[in-house]
Backbone as XML, in Angstrom:
<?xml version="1.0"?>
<chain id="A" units="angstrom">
  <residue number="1" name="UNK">
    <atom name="N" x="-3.603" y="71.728" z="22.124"/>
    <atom name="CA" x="-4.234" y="71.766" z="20.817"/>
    <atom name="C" x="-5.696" y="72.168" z="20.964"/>
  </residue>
  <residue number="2" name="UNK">
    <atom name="N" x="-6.042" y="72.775" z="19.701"/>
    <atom name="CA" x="-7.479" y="73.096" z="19.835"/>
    <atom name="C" x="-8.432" y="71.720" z="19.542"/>
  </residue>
  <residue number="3" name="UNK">
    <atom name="N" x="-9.847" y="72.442" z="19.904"/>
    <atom name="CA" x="-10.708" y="71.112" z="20.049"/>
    <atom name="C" x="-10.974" y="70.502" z="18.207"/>
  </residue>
  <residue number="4" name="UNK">
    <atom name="N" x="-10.672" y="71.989" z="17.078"/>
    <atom name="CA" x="-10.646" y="71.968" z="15.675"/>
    <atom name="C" x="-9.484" y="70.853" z="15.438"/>
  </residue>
  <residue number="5" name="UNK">
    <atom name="N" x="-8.181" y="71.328" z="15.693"/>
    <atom name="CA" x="-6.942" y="70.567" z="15.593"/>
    <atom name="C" x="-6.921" y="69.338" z="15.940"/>
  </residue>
  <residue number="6" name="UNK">
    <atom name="N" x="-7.722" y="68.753" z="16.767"/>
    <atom name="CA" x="-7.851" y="67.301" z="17.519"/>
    <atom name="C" x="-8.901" y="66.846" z="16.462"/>
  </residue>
  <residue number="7" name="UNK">
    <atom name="N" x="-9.866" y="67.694" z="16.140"/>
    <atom name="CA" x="-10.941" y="66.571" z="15.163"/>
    <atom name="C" x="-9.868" y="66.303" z="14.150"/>
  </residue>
  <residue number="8" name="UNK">
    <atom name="N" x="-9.179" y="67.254" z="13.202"/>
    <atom name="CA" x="-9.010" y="67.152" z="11.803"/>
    <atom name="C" x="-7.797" y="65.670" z="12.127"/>
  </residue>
  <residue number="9" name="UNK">
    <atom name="N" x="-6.992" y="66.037" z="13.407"/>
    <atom name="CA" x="-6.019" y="64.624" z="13.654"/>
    <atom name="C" x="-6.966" y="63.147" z="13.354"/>
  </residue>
  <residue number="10" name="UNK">
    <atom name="N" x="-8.147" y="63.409" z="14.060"/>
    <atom name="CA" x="-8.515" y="62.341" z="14.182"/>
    <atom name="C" x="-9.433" y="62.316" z="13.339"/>
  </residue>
  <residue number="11" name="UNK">
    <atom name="N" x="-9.662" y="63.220" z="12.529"/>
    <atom name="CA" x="-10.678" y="62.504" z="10.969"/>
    <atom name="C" x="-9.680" y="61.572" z="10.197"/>
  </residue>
  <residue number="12" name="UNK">
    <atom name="N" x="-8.262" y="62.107" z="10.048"/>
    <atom name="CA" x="-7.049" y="61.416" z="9.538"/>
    <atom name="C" x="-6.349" y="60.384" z="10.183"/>
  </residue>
  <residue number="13" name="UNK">
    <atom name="N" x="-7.273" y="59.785" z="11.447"/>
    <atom name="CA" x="-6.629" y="58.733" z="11.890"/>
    <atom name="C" x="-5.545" y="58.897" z="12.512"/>
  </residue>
  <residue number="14" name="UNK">
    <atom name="N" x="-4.809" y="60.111" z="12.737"/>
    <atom name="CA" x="-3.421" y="60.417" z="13.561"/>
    <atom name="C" x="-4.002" y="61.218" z="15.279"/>
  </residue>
  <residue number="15" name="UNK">
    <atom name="N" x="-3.460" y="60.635" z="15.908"/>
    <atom name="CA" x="-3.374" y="60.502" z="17.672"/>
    <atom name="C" x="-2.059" y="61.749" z="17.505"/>
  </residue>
  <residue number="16" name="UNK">
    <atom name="N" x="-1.962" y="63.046" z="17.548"/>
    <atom name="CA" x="-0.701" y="63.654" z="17.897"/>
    <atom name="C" x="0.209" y="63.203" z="18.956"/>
  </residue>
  <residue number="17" name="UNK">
    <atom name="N" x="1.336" y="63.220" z="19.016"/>
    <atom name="CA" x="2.501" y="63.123" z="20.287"/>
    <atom name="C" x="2.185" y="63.949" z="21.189"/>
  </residue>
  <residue number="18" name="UNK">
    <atom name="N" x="2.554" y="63.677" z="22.612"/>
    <atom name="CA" x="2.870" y="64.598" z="23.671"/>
    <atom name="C" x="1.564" y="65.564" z="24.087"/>
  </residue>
  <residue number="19" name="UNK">
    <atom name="N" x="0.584" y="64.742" z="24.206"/>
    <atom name="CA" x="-1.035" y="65.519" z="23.938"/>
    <atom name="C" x="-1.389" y="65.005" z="25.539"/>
  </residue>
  <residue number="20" name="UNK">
    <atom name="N" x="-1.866" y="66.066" z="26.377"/>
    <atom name="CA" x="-2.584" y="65.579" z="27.601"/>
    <atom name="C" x="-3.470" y="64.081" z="27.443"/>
  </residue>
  <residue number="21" name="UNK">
    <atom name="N" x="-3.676" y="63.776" z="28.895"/>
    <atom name="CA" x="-4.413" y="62.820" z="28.882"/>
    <atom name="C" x="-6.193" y="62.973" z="28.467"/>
  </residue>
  <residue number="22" name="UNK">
    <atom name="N" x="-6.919" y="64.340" z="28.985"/>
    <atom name="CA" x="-7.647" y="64.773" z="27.972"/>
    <atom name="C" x="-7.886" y="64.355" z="26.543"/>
  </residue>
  <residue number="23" name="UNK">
    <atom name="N" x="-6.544" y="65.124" z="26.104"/>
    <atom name="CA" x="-6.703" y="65.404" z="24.500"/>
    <atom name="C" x="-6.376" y="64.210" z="23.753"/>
  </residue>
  <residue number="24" name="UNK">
    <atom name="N" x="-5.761" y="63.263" z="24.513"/>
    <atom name="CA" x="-5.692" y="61.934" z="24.046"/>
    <atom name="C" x="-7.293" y="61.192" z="23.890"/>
  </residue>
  <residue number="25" name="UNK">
    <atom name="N" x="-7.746" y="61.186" z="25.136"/>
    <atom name="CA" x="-9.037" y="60.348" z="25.209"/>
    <atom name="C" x="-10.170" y="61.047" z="24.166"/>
  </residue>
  <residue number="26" name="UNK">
    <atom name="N" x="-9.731" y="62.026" z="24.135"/>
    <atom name="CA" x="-11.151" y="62.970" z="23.217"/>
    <atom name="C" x="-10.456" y="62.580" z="21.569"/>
  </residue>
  <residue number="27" name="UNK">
    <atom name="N" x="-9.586" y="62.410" z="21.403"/>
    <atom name="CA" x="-8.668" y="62.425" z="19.926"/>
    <atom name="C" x="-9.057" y="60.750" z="19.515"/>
  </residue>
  <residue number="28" name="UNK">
    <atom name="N" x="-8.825" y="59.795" z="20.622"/>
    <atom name="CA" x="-9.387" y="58.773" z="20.637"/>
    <atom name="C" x="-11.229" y="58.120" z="20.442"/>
  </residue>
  <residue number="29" name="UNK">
    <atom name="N" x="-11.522" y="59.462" z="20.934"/>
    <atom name="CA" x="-13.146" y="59.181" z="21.019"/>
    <atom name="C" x="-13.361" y="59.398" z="19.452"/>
  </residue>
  <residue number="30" name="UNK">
    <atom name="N" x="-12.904" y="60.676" z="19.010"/>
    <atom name="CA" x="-13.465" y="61.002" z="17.794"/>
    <atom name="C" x="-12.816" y="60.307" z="16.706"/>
  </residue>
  <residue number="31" name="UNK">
    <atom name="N" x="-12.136" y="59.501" z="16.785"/>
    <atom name="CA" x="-11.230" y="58.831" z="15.447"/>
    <atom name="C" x="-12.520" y="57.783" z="15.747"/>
  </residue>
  <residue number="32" name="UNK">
    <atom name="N" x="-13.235" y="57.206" z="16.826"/>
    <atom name="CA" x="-13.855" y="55.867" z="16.746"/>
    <atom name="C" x="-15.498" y="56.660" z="15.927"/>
  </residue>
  <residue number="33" name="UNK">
    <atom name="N" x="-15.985" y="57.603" z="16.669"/>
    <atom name="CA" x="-17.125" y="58.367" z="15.695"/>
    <atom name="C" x="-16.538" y="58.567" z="14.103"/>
  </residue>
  <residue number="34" name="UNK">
    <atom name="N" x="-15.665" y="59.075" z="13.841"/>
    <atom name="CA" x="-15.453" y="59.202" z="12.267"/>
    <atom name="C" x="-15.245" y="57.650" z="11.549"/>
  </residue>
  <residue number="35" name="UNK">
    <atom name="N" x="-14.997" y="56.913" z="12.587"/>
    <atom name="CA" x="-14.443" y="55.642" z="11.680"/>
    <atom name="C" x="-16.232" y="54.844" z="11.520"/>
  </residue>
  <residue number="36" name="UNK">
    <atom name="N" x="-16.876" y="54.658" z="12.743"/>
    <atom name="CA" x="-17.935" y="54.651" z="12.607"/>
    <atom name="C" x="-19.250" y="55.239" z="11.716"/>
  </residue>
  <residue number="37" name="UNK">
    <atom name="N" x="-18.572" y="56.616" z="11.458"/>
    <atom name="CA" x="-19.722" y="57.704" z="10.272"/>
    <atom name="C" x="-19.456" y="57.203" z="9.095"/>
  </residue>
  <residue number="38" name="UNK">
    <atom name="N" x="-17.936" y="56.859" z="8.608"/>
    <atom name="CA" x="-17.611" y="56.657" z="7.523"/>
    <atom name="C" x="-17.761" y="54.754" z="6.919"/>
  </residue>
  <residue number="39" name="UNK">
    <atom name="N" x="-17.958" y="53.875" z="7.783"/>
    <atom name="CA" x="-18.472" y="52.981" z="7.591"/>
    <atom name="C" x="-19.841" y="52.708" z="7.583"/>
  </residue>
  <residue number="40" name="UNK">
    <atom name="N" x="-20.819" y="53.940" z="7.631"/>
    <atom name="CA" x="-22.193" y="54.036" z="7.648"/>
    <atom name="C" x="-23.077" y="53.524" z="8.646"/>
  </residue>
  <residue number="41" name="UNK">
    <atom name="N" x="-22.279" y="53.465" z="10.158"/>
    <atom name="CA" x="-22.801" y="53.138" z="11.510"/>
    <atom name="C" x="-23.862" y="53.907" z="11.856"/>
  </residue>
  <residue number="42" name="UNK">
    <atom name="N" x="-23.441" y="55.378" z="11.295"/>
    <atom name="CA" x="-24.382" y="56.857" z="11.668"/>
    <atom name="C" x="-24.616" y="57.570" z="10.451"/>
  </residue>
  <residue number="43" name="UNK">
    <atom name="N" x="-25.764" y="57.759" z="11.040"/>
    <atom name="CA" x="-26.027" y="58.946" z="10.136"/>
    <atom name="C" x="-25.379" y="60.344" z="10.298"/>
  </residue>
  <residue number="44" name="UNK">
    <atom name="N" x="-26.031" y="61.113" z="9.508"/>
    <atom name="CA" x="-24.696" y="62.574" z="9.617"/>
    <atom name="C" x="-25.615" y="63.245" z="10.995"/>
  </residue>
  <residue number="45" name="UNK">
    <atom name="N" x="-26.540" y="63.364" z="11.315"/>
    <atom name="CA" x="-27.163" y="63.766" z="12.195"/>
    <atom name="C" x="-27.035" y="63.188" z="13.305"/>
  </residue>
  <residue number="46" name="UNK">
    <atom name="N" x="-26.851" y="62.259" z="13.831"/>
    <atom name="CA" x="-26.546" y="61.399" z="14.944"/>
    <atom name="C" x="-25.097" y="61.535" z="14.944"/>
  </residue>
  <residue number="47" name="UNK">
    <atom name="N" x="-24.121" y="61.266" z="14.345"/>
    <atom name="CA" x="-22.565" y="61.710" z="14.329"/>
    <atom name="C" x="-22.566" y="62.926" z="14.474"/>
  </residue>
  <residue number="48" name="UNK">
    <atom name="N" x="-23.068" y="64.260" z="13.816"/>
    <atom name="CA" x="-23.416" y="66.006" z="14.822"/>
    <atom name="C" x="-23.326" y="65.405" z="15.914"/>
  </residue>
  <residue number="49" name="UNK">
    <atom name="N" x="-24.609" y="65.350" z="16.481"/>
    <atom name="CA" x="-24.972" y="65.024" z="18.191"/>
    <atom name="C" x="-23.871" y="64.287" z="18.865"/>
  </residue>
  <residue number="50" name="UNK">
    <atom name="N" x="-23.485" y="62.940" z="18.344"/>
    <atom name="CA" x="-22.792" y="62.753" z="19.285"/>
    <atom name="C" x="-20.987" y="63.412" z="19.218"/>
  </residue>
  <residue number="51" name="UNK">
    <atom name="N" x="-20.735" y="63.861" z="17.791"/>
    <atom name="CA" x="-19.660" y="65.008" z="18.066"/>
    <atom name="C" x="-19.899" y="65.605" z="19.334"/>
  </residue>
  <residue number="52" name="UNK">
    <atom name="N" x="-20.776" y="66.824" z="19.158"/>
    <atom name="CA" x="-21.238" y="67.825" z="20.492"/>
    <atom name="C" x="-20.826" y="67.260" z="21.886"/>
  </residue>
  <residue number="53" name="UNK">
    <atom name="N" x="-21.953" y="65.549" z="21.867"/>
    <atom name="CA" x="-21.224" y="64.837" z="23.428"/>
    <atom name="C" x="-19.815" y="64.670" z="23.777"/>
  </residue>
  <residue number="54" name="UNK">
    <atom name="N" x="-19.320" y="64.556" z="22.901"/>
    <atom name="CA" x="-17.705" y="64.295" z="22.982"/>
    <atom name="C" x="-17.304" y="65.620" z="23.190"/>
  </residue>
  <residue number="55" name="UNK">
    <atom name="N" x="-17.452" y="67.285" z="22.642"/>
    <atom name="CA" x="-16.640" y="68.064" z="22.684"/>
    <atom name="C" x="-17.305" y="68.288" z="24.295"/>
  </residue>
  <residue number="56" name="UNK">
    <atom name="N" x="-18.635" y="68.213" z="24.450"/>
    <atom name="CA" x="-18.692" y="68.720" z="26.044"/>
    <atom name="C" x="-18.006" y="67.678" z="27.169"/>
  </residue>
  <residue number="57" name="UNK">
    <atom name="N" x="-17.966" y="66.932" z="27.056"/>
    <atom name="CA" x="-17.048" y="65.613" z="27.952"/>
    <atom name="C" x="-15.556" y="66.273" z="27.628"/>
  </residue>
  <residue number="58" name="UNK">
    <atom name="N" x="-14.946" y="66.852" z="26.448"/>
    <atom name="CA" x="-13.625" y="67.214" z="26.761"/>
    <atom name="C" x="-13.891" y="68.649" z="27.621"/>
  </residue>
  <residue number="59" name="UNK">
    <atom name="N" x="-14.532" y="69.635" z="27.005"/>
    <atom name="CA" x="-14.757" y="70.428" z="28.224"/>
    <atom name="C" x="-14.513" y="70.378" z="29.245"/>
  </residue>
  <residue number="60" name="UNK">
    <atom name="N" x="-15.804" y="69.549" z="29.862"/>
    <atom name="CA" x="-15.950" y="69.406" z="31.355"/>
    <atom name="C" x="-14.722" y="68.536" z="31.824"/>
  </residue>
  <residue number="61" name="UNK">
    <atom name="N" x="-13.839" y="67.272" z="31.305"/>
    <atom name="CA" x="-12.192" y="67.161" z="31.776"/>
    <atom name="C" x="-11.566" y="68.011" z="32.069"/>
  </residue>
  <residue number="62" name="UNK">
    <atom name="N" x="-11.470" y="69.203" z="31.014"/>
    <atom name="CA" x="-10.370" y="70.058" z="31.254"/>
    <atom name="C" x="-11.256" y="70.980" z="32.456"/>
  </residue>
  <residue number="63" name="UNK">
    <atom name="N" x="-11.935" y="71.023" z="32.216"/>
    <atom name="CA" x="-12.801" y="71.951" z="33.577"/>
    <atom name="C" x="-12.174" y="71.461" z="34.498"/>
  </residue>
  <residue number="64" name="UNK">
    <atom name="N" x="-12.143" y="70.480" z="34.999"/>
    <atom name="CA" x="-12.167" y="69.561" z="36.262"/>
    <atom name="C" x="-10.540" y="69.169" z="36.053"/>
  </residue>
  <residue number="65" name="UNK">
    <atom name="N" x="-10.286" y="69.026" z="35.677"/>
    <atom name="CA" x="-8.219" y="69.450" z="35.908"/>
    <atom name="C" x="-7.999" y="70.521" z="36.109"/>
  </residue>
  <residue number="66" name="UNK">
    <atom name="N" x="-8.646" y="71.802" z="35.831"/>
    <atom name="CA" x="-8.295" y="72.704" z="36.119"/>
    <atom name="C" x="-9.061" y="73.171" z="37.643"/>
  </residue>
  <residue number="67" name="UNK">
    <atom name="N" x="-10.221" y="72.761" z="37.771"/>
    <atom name="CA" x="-10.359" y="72.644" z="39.086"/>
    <atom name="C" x="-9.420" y="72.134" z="40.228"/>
  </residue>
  <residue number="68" name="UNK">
    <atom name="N" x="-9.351" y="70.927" z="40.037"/>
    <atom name="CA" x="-8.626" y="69.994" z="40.635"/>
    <atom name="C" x="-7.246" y="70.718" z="41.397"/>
  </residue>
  <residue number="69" name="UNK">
    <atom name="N" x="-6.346" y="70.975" z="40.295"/>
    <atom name="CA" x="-5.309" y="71.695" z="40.284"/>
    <atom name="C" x="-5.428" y="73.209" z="41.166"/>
  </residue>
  <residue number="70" name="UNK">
    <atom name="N" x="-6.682" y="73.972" z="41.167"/>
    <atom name="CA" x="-6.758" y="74.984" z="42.005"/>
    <atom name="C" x="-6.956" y="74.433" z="43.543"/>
  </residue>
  <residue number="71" name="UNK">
    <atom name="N" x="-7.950" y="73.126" z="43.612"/>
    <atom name="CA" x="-8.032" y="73.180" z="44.418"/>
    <atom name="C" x="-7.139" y="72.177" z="45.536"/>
  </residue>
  <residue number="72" name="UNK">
    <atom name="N" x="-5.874" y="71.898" z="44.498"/>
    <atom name="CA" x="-4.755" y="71.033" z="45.331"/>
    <atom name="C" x="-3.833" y="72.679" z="45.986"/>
  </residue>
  <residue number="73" name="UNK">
    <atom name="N" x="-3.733" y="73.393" z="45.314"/>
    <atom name="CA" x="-2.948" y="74.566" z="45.440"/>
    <atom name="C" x="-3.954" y="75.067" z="46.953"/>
  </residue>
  <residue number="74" name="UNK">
    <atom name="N" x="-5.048" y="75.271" z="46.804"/>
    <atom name="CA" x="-5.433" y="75.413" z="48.098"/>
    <atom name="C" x="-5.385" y="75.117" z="49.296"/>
  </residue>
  <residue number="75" name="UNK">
    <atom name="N" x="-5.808" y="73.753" z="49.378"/>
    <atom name="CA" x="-5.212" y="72.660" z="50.188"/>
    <atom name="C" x="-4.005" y="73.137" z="50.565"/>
  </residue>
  <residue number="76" name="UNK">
    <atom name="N" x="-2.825" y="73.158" z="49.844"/>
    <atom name="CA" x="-1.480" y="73.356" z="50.044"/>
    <atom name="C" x="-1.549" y="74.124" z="51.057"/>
  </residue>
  <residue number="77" name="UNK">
    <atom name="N" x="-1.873" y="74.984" z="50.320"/>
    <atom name="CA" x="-2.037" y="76.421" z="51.380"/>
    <atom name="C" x="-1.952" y="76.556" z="52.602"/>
  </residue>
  <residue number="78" name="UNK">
    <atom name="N" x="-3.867" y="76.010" z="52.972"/>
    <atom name="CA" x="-4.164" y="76.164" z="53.915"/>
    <atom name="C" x="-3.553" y="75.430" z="54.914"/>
  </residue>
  <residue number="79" name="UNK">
    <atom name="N" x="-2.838" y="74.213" z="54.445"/>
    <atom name="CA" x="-2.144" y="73.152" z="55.380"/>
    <atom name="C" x="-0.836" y="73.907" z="55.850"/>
  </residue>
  <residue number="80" name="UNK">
    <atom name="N" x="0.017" y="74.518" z="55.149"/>
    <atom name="CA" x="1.154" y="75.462" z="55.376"/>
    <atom name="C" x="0.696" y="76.599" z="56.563"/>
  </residue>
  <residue number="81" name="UNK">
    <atom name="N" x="-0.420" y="77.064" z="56.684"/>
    <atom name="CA" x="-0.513" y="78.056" z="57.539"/>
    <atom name="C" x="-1.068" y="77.422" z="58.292"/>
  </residue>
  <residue number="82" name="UNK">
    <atom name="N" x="-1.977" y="76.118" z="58.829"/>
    <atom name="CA" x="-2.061" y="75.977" z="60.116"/>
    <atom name="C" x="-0.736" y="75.224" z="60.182"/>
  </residue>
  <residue number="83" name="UNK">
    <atom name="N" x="0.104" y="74.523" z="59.439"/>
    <atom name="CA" x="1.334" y="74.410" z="60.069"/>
    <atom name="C" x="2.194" y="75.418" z="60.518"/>
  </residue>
  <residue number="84" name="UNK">
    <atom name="N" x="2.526" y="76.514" z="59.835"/>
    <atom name="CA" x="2.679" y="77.704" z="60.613"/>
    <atom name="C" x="2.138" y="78.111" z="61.912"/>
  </residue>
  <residue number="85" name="UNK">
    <atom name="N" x="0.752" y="78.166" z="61.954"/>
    <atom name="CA" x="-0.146" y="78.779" z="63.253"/>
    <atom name="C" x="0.452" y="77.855" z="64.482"/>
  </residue>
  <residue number="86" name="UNK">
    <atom name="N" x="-0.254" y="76.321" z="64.203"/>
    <atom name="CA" x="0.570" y="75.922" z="65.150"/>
    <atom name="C" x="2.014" y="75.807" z="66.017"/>
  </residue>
  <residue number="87" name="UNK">
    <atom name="N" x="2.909" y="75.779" z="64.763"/>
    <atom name="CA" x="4.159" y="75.796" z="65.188"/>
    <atom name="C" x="4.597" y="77.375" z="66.168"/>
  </residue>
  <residue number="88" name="UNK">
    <atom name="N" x="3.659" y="78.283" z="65.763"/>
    <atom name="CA" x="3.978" y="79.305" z="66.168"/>
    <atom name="C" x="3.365" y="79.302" z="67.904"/>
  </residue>
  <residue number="89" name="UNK">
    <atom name="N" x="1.902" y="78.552" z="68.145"/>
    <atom name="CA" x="1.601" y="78.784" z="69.041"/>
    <atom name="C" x="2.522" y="77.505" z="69.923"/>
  </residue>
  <residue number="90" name="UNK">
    <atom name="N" x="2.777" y="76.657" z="69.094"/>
    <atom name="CA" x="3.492" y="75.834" z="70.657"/>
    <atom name="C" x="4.971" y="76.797" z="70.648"/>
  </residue>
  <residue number="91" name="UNK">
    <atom name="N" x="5.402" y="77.065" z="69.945"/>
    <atom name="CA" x="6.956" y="78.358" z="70.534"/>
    <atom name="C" x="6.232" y="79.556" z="71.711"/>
  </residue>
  <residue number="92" name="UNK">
    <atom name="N" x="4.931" y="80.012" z="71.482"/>
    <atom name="CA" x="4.295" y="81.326" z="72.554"/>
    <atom name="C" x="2.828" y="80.908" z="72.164"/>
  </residue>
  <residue number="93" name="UNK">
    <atom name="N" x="2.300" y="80.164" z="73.306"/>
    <atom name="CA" x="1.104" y="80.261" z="74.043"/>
    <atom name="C" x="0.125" y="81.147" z="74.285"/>
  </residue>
  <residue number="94" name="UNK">
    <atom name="N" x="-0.125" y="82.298" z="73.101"/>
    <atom name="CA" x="-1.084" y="83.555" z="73.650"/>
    <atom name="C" x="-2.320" y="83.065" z="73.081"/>
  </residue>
  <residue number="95" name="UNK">
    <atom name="N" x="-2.937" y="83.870" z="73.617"/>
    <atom name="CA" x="-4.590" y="83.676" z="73.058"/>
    <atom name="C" x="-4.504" y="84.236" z="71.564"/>
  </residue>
  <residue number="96" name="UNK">
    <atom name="N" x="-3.739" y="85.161" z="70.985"/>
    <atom name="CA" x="-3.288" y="85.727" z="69.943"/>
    <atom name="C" x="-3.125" y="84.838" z="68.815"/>
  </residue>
  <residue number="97" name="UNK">
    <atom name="N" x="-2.118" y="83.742" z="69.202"/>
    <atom name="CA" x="-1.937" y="82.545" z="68.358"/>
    <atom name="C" x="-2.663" y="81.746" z="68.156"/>
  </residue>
  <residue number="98" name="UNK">
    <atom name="N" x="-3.708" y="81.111" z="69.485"/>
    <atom name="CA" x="-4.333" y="80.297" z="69.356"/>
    <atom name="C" x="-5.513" y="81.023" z="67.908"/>
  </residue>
  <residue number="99" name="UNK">
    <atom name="N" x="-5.719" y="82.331" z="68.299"/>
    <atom name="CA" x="-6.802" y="83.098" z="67.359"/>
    <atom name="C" x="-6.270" y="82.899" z="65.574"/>
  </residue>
  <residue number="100" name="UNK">
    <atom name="N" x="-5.056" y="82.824" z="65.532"/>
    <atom name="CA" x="-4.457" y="82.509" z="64.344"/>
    <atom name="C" x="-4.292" y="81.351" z="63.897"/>
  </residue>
  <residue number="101" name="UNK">
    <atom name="N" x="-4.395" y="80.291" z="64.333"/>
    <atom name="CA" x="-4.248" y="78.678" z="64.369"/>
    <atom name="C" x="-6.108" y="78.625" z="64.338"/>
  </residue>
  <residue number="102" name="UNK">
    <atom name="N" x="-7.115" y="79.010" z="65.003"/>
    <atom name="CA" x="-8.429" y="78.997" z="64.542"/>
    <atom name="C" x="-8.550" y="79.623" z="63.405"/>
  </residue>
  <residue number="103" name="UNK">
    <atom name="N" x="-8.314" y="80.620" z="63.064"/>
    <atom name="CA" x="-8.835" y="81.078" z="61.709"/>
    <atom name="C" x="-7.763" y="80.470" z="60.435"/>
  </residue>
  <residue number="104" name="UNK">
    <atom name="N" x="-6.937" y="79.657" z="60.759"/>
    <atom name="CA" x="-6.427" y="78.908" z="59.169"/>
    <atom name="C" x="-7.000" y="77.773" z="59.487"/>
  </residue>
  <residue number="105" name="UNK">
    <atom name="N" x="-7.317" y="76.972" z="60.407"/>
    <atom name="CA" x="-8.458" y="76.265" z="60.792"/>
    <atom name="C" x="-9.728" y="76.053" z="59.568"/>
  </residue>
  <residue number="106" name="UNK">
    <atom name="N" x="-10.395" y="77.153" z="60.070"/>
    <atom name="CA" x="-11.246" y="77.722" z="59.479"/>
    <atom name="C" x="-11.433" y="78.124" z="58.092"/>
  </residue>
  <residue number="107" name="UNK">
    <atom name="N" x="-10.238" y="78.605" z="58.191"/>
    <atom name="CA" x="-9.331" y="78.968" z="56.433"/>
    <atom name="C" x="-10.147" y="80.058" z="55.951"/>
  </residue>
  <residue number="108" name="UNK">
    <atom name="N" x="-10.117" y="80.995" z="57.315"/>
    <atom name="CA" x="-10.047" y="82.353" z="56.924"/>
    <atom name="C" x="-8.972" y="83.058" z="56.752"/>
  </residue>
  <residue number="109" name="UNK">
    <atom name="N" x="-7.944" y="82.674" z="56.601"/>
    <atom name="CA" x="-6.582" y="83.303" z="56.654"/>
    <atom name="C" x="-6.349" y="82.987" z="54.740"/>
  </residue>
  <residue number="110" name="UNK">
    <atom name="N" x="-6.796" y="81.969" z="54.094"/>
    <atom name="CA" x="-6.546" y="81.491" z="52.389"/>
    <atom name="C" x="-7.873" y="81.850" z="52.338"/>
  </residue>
  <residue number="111" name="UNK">
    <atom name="N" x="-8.992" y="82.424" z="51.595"/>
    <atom name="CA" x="-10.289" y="82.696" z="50.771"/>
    <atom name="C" x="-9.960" y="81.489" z="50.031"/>
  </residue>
  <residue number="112" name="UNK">
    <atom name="N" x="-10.848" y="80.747" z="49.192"/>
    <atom name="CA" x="-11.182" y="80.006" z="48.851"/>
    <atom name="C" x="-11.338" y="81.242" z="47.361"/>
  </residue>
  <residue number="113" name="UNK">
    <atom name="N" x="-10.352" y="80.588" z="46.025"/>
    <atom name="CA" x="-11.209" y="81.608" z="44.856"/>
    <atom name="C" x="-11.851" y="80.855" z="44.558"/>
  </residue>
  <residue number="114" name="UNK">
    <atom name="N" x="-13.079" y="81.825" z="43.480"/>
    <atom name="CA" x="-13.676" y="81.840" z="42.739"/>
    <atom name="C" x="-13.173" y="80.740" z="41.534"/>
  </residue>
  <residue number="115" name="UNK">
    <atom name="N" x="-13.825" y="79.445" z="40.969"/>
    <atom name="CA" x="-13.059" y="78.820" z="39.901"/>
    <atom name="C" x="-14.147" y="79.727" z="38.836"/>
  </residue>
</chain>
């Protein structure tokens, strides 16, 4: 859902079904700011601002799951090819292998992307 679609849920007090853990906590944040604006806790200017804090905190979650997630896939990776390298150098002993078992080591064999 969009970050629009999550306010209007939660100006109306409705939490959607089947919503990340994200979009839960942010759907949750903003039902407690609207319930708060509308009982006259805030002013409309201070409820802006702290809207804004809330949409950048969902941001930066989903940033960071999506990090996360690249950088478990990496990991993966790189663990698969020095398990490879190795397995390969204890079957043949060359300096060849060992050179291939250092560089996933190293984890020049996976680049690291760009997030």
């Amino acid at each position: 859902m969009t970050v629009d679609e999550l306010c209007v849920s939660a100006l109306n007090g409705h939490i959607p079904p089947n919503l990340t853990i994200e979009e839960e906590v942010f759907c949750l944040r903003m039902c407690r700011l609207y319930e708060k604006f509308k009982r006259g806790e805030m002013n409309t200017e201070s409820a802006r601002l702290e809207k804004q804090k809330e949409i950048k905190k969902y941001n930066d979650s989903i940033k960071m799951r999506e990090f996360r997630a690249k950088q478990t896939l990496h990991t993966t990776a790189m663990w698969k090819e020095i398990e490879s390298t190795s397995s390969a150098y204890r079957l043949n002993k060359t300096i060849e292998n060992v050179d291939k078992l250092v560089d996933a080591i190293d984890g020049k064999v996976h680049k690291w992307k760009e997030i």
